[in-house]
C-alpha positions as CSV (number, residue, x, y, z in Angstrom):
1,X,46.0,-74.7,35.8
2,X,47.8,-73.9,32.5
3,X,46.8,-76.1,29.4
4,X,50.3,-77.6,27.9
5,X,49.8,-75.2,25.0
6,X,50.1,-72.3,26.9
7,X,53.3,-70.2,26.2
8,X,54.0,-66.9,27.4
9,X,54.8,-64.1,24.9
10,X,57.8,-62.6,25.3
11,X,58.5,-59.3,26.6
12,X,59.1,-56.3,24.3
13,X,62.2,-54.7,23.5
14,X,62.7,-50.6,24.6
15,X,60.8,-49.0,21.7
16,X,58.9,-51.6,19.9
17,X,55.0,-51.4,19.6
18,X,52.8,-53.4,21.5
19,X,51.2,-56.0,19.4
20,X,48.2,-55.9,22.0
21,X,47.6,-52.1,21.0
22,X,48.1,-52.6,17.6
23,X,45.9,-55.2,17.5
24,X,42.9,-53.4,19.3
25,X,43.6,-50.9,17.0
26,X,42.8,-53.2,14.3
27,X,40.0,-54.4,15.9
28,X,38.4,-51.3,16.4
29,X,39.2,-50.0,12.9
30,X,37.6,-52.9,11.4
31,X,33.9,-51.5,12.7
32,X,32.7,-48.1,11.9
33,X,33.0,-46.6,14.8
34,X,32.3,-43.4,16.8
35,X,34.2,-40.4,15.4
36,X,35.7,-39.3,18.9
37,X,37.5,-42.9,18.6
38,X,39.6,-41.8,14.8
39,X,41.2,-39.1,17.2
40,X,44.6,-41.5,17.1
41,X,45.1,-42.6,13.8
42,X,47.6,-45.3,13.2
43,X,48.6,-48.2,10.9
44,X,45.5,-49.9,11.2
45,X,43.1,-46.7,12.3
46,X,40.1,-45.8,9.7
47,X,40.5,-44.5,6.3
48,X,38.5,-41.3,8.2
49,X,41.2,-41.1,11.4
50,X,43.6,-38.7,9.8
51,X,41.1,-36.1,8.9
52,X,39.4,-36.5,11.7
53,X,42.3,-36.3,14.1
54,X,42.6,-32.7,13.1
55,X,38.9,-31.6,13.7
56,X,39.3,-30.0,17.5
57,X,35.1,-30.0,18.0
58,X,36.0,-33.8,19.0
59,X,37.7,-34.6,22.2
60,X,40.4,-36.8,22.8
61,X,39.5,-40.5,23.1
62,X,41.4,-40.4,26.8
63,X,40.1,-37.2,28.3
64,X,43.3,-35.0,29.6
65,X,43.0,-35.3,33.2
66,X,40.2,-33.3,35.0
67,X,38.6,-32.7,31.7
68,X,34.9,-32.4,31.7
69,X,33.2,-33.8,28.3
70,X,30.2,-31.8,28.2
71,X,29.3,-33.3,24.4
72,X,29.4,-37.0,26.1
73,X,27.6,-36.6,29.3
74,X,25.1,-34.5,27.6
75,X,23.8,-37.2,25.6
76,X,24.5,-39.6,28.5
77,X,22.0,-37.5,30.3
78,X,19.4,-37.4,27.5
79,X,19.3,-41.5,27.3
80,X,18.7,-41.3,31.5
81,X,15.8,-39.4,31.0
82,X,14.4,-41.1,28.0
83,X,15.0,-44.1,30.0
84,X,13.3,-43.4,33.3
85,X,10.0,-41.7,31.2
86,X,9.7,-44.7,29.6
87,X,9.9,-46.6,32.5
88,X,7.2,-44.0,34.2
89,X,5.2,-44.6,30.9
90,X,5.0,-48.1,31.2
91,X,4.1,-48.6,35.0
92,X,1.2,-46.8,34.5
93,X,0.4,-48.6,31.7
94,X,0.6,-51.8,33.9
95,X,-1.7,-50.6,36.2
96,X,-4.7,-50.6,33.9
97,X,-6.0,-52.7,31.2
98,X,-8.2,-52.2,28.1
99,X,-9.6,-55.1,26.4
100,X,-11.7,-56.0,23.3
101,X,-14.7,-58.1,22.7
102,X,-18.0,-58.9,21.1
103,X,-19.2,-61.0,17.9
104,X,-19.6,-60.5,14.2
105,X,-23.0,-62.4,12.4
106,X,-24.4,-62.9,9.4
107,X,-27.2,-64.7,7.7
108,X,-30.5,-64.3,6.1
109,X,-33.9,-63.0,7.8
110,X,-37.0,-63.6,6.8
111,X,-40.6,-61.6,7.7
112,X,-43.7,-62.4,6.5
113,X,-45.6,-59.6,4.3
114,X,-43.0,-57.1,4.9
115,X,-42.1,-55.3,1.6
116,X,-38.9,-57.1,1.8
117,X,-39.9,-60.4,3.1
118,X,-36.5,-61.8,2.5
119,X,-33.3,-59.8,3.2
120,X,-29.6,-60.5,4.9
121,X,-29.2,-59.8,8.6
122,X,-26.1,-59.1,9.9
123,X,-24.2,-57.1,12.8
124,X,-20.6,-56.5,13.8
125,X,-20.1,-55.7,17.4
126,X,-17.1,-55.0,19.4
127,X,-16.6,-53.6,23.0
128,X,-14.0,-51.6,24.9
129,X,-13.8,-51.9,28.1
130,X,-10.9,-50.1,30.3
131,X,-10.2,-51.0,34.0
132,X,-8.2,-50.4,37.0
133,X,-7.6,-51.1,40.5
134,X,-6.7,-48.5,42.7
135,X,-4.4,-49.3,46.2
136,X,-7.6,-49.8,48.4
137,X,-9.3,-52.3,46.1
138,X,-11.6,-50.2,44.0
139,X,-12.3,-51.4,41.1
140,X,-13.0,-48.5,38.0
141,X,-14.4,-49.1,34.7
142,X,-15.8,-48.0,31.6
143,X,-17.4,-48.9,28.4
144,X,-17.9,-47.9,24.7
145,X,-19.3,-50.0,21.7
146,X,-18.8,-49.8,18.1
147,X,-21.7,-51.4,16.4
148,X,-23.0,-51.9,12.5
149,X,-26.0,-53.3,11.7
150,X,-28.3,-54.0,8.6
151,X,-30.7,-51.3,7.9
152,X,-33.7,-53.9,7.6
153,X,-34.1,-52.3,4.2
154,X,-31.5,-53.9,2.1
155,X,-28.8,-51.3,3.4
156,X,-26.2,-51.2,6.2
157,X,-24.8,-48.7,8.7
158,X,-21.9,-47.8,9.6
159,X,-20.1,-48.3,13.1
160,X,-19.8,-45.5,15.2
161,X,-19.4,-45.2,19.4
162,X,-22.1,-45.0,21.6
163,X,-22.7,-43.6,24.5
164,X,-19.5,-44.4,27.4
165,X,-20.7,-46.0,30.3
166,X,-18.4,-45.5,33.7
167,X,-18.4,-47.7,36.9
168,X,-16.6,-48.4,40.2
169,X,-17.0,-51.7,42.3
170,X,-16.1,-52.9,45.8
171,X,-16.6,-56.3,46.9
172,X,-20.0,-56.9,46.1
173,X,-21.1,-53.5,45.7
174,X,-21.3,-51.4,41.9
175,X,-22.6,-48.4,40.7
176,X,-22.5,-47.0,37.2
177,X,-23.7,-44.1,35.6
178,X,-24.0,-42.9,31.8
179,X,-25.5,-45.2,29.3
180,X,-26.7,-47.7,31.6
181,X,-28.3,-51.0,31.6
182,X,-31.5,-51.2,33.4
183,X,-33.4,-53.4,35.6
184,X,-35.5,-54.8,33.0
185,X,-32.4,-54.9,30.5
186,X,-29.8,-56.3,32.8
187,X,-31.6,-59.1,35.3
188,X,-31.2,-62.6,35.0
189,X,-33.9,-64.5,33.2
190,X,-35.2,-61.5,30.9
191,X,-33.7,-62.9,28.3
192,X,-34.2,-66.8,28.3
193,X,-35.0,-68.2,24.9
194,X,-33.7,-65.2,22.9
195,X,-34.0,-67.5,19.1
196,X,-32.2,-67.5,16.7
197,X,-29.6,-65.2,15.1
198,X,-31.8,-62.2,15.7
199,X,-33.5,-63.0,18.6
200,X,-37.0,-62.5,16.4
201,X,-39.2,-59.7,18.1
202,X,-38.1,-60.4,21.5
203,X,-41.5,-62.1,22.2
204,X,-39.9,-64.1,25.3
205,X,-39.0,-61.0,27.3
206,X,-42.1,-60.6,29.6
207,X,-41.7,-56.4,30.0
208,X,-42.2,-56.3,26.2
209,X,-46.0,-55.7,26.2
210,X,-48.0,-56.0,22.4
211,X,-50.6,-53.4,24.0
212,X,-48.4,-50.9,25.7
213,X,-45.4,-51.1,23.6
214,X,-41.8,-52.8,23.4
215,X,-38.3,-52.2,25.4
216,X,-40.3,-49.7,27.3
217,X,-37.6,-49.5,30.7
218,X,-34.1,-48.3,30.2
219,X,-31.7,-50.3,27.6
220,X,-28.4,-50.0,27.1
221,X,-27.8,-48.1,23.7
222,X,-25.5,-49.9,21.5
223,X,-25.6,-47.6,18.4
224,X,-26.6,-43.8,20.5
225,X,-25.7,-42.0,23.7
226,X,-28.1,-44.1,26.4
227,X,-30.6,-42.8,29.0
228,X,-27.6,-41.2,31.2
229,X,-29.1,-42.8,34.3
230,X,-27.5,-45.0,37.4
231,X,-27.6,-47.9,37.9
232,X,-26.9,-49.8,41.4
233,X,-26.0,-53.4,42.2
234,X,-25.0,-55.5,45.6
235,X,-24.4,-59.0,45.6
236,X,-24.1,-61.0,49.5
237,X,-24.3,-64.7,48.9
238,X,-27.7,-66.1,47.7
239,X,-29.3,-62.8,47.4
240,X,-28.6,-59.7,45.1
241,X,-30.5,-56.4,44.6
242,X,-30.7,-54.4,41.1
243,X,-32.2,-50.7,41.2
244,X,-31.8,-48.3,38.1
245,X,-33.0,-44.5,37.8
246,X,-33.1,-42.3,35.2
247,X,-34.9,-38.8,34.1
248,X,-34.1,-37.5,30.1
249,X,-36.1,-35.3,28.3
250,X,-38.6,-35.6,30.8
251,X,-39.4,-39.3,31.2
252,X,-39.0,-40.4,34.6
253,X,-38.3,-44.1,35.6
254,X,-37.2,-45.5,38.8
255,X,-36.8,-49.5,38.5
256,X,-35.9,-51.9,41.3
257,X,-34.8,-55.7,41.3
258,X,-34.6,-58.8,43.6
259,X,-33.0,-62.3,43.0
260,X,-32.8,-65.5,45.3
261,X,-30.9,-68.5,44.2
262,X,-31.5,-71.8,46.4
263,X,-30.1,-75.1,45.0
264,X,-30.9,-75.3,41.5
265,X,-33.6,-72.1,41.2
266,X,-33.8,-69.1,41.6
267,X,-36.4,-66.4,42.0
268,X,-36.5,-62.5,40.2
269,X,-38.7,-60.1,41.2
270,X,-38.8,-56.4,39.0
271,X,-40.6,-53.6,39.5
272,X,-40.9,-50.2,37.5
273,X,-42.3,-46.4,38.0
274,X,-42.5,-44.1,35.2
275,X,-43.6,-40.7,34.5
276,X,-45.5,-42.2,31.7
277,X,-48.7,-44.5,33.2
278,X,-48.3,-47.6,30.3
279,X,-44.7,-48.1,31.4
280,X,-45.6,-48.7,34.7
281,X,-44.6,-52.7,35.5
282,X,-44.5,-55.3,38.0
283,X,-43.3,-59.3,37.2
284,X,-41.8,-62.2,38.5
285,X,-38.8,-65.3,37.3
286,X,-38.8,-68.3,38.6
287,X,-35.6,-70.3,36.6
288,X,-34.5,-74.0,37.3
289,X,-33.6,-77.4,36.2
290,X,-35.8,-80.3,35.6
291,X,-34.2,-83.2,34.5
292,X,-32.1,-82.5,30.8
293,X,-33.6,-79.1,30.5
294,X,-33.3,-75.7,31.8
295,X,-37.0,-73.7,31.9
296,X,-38.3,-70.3,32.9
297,X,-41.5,-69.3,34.2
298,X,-42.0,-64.9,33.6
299,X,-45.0,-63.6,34.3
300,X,-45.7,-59.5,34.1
301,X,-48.3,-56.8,34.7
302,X,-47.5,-54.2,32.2
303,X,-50.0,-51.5,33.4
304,X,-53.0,-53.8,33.5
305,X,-52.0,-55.8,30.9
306,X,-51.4,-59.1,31.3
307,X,-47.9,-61.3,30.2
308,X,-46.5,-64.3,31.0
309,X,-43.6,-66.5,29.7
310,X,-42.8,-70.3,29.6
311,X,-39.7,-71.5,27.9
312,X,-37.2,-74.3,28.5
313,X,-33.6,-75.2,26.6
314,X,-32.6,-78.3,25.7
315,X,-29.1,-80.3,24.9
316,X,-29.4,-82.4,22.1
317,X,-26.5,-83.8,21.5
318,X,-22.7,-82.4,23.2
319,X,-22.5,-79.1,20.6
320,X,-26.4,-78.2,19.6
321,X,-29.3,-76.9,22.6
322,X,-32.4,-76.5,21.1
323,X,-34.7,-73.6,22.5
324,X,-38.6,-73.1,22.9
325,X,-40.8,-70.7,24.2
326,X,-44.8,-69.7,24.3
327,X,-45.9,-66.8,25.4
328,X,-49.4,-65.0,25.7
329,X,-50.1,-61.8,25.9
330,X,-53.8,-60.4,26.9
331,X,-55.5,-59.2,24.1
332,X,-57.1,-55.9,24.2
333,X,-58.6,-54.5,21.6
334,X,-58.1,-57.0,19.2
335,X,-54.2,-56.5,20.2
336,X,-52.1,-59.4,21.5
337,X,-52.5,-63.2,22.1
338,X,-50.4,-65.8,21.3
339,X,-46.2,-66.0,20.4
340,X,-44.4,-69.1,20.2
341,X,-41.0,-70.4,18.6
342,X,-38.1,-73.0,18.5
343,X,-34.7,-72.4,17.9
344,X,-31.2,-73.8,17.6
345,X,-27.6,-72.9,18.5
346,X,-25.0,-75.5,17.3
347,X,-21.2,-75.2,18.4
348,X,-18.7,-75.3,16.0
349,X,-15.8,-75.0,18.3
350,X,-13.8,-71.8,18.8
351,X,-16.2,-69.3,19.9
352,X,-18.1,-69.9,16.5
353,X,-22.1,-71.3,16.2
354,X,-24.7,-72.1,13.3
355,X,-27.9,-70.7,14.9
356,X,-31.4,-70.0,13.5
357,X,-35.1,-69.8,14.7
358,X,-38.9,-69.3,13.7
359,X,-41.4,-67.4,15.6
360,X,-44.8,-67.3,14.9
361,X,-45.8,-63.8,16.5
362,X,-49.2,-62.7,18.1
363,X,-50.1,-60.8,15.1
364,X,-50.2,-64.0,13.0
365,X,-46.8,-63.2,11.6
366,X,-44.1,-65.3,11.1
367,X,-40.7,-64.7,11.0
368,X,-37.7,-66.9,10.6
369,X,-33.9,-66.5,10.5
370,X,-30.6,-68.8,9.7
371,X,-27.0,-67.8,10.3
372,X,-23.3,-68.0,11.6
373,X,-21.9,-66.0,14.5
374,X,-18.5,-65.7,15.9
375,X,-17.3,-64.3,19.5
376,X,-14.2,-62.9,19.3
């Protein structure tokens, strides 16, 4: 329905202009438009129109019947294509991902009677990890790091990739090869009661043996190019399975894991064979909780030497868990004994922590550390 201020125009005389026409003609004067549409210049056309009205390399702004604008549909063309690569482009873009991870810390370290008892510790760490799916459920991986560390001599390093790491996963089922975590690197409980910012000496890991050396079983290589081994996993409910293999340079080691979990335990057995005799390892995790606290029982034959690891963490308080461990190492040769230290991690909220430790190692030495770290 009509609004009461409607009122028709009138219709135009024989020969009079339009005023409709004249006024998209001012309308699409006002803009600076495309120079095919100056071809008609009139009382309200461009200032451009004329001049251009007599340049023939542009066509008409109403083709002549059955004309074919090759100029126009050329370009029309080109913004199709463009178009439908991006659109390819971005589909496969949207079926993988890459993200990025890690921490940055900082703090002070210090090291009884080492020329530089005293010095900053500090590490920036960031991981890149790229995945995809494929149509039957495969999942594909892989993994670089960029690391920089403190030289442990008053200097720093600078960050650098390491070794890539590649992977594919099915239900339960993984297998990676390239620069590899190990059995002894990558099963649970290993690493209970790391203290500190620095984890100082890595005493509470029961493969590392004072009489036949440290970090002896394959590690993955934050700052070089890794063992190049494989590694295989399979998870089914309570139980999982680790074994790792790897042969560089000569040095053989085959490595194989167990773990149970039942209620609030669970059990780790590890076992290693290496080319070289003092490598040679066999121990066993036992993790639960008693009460407030969360303790670890490791215990290790490192080729005849023997290892074993009691630690426990603690909440005190909603933000801090304090951490403790002893462990004892049998001396031979006037090499080994007795390691135990206390630590602290306090949340600050948003990924960030005030941590610090002291250790007093089974060489008499002690070593203590305070610092901030930050997940990102």
């Amino acid at each position: 329905m009509l609004g009461k201020d409607f009122h028709p125009a009138p219709r135009p005389t024989a020969g009079a202009r339009r005023p409709g026409l004249q006024g998209l003609r001012a309308c699409v004067a006002m803009v600076h438009h495309p120079r095919p549409l100056c071809r008609d210049p009139g009382p309200f056309a461009c200032k451009e129109a004329r001049k251009r009205a007599k340049d023939p390399s542009y066509p008409s702004r109403i083709p002549r019947p059955g004309a074919h604008d090759d100029k126009v549909e050329g370009k029309t063309m080109k913004k199709v294509l463009f178009a439908t690569t991006a659109l390819v482009a971005s589909a496969g873009m949207a079926a993988a991902d890459v993200s990025f991870g890690g921490y940055g810390r900082f703090g002070i370290l210090y090291v009884e009677n080492a020329a530089q008892e005293t010095r900053i510790e500090s590490r920036f760490r960031l991981n890149i990890d790229a995945t995809a799916t494929a149509d039957n459920g495969l999942e594909f991986s892989a993994r670089v790091r960029m690391q920089a560390d403190d030289t442990g001599g008053g200097g720093a390093t600078t960050a650098g990739l390491n070794g890539a790491r590649f992977g594919v996963a099915y239900e339960g089922l993984s297998v990676q090869v390239g620069n590899i975590a190990g059995v002894y690197d990558s099963q649970a409980g290993q690493y209970d009661q790391s203290l500190g910012l620095s984890g100082l000496g890595w005493h509470n890991h029961v493969a590392n043996s004072a009489v036949n050396g440290y970090f002896a079983f394959d590690t993955y290589a934050s700052t070089g190019a890794g063992r190049n081994g494989v590694r295989l996993a399979y998870a089914m409910g309570d139980f999982s399975m680790i074994a790792s293999y790897s042969d560089l340079g000569g040095l053989e080691r085959t490595s194989l894991g167990g773990s149970y979990s039942f209620n609030d335990w669970a059990v780790h057995l590890g076992w290693q064979d290496s080319s070289i005799d003092t490598e040679d390892k066999i121990s066993l995790i036992v993790q639960g909780d008693l009460g407030p606290a969360s303790v670890t029982f490791k215990a290790a034959d490192n080729d005849g030497e023997q290892k074993f690891v009691i630690g426990g963490d603690f909440e005190a308080g909603a933000a801090t868990t304090i951490s403790a461990y002893y462990a004892n190492d049998e001396e031979v040769g006037g090499v080994g004994g007795d390691s135990y230290g206390v630590g602290f991690v306090h949340d600050l909220g948003g990924g960030t922590s005030i941590r610090g430790g002291v250790v007093d190692q089974w060489n008499d030495v002690i070593t203590a550390d305070l610092g901030l770290q930050f997940n990102f």
